[in-house]
Backbone as numpy.savetxt, mean C-alpha at the origin, in Angstrom:
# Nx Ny Nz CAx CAy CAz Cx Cy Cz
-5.41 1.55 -19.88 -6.13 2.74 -20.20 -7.58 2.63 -19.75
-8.10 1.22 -20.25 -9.29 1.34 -19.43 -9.73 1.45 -18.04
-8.64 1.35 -17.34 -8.91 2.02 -15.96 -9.22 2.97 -15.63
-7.72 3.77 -16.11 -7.70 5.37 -16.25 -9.48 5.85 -16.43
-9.98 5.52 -17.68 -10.27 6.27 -18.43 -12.36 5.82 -17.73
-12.25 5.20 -16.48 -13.21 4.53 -15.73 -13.01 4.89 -14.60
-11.95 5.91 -14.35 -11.42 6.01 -12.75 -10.94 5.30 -11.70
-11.44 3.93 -12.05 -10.32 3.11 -10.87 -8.71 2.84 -11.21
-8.23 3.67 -11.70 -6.89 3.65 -11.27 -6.51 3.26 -9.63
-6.93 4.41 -8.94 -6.48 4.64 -7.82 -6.88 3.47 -7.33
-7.32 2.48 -7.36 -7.56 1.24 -6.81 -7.06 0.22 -6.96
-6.19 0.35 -7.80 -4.95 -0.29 -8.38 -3.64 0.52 -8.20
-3.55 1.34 -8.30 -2.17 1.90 -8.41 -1.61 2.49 -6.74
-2.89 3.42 -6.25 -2.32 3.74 -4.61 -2.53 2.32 -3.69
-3.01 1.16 -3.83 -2.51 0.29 -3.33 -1.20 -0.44 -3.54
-0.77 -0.79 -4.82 0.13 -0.88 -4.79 1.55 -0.54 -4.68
1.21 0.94 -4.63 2.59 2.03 -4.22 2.65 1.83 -2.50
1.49 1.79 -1.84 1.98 1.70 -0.37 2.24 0.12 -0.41
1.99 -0.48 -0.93 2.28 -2.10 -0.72 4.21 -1.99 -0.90
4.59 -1.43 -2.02 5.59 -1.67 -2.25 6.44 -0.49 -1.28
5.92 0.88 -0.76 6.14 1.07 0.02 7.01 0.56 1.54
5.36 -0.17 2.11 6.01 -1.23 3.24 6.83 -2.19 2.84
6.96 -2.92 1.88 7.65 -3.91 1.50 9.46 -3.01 1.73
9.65 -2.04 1.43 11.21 -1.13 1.11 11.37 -0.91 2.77
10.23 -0.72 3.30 10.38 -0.23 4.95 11.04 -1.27 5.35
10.14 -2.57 5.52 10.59 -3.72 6.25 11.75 -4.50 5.61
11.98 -4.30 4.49 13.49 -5.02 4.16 15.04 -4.01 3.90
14.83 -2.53 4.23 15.83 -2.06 4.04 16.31 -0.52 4.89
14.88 -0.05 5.35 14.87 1.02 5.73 15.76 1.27 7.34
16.01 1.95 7.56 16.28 2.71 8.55 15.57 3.04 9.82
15.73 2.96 10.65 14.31 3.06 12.28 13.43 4.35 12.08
14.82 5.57 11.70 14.02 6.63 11.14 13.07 6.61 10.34
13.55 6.26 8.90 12.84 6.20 7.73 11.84 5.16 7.65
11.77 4.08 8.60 10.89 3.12 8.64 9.50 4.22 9.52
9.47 4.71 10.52 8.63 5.40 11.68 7.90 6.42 10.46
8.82 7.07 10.04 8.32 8.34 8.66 7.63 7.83 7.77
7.90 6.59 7.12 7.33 5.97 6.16 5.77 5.36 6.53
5.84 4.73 8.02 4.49 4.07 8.22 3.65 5.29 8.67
4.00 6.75 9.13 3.23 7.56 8.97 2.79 8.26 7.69
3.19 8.08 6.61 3.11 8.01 5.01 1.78 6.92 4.60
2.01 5.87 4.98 0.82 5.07 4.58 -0.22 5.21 5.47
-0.39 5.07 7.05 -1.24 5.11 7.59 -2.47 6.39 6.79
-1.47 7.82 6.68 -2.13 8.60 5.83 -2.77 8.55 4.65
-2.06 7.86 4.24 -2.59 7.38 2.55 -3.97 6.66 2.13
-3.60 5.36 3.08 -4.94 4.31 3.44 -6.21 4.91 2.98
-6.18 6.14 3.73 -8.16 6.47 3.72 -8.03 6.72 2.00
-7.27 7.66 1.34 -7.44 7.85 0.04 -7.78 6.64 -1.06
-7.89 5.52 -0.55 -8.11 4.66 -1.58 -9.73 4.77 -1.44
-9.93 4.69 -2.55 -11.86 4.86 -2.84 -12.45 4.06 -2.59
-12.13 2.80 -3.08 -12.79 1.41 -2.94 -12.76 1.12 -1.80
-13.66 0.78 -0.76 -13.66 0.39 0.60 -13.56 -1.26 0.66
-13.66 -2.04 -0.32 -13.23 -3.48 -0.37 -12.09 -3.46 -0.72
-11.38 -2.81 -1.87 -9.60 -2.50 -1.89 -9.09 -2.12 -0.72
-9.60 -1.18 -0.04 -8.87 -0.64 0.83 -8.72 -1.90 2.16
-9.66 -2.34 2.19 -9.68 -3.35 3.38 -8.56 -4.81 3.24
-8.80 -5.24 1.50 -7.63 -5.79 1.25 -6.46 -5.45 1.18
-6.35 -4.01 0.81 -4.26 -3.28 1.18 -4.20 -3.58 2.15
-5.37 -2.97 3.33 -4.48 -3.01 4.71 -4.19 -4.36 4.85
-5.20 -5.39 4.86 -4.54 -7.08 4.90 -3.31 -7.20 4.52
-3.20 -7.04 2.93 -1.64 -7.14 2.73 -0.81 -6.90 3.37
-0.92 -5.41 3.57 0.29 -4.58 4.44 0.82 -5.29 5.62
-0.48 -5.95 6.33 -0.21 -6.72 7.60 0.48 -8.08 7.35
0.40 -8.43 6.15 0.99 -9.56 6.08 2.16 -9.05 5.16
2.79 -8.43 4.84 3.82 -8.32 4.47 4.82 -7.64 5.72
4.45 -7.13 6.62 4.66 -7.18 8.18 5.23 -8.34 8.74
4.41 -9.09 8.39 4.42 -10.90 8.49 5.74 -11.78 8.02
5.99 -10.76 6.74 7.14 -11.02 5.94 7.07 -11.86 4.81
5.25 -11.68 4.13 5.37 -11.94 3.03 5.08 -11.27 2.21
5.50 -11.39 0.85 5.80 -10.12 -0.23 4.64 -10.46 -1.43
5.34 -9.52 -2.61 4.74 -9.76 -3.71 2.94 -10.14 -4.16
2.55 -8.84 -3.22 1.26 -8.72 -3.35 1.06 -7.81 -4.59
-0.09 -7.99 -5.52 -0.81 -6.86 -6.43 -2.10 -6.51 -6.49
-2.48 -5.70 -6.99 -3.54 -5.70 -7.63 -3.77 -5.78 -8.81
């Protein structure tokens, strides 16, 4: 709640929805649904507020590319 209620949610939560996102792309998706999906996050990216979060999702993302998982915030 104290996030919420401080506004950084979104610095926690839309990173970790595209994290887990790519993570569903690269272990299950479809060529289609994989191409649709990384145009889903690429979009998303700028919406994170925090410009030091945001710089660490994209890291993640690239390393879960990499093929490693179980990133949070």
């Amino acid at each position: 709640m104290k996030l919420v209620k401080a506004g950084q949610i979104a610095n926690c939560c839309q990173p970790n929805a595209l994290m887990t996102l790519k993570e569903y792309l690269e272990d299950y998706a479809l060529p289609d649904t994989k191409k649709k999906g990384e145009v889903v996050i690429k979009n998303e990216i700028p919406f994170i507020p925090n410009e030091k979060v945001r710089a660490i999702a994209i890291e993640h993302l690239n390393e879960i590319k990499e093929g490693k998982r179980d990133f949070r915030f």
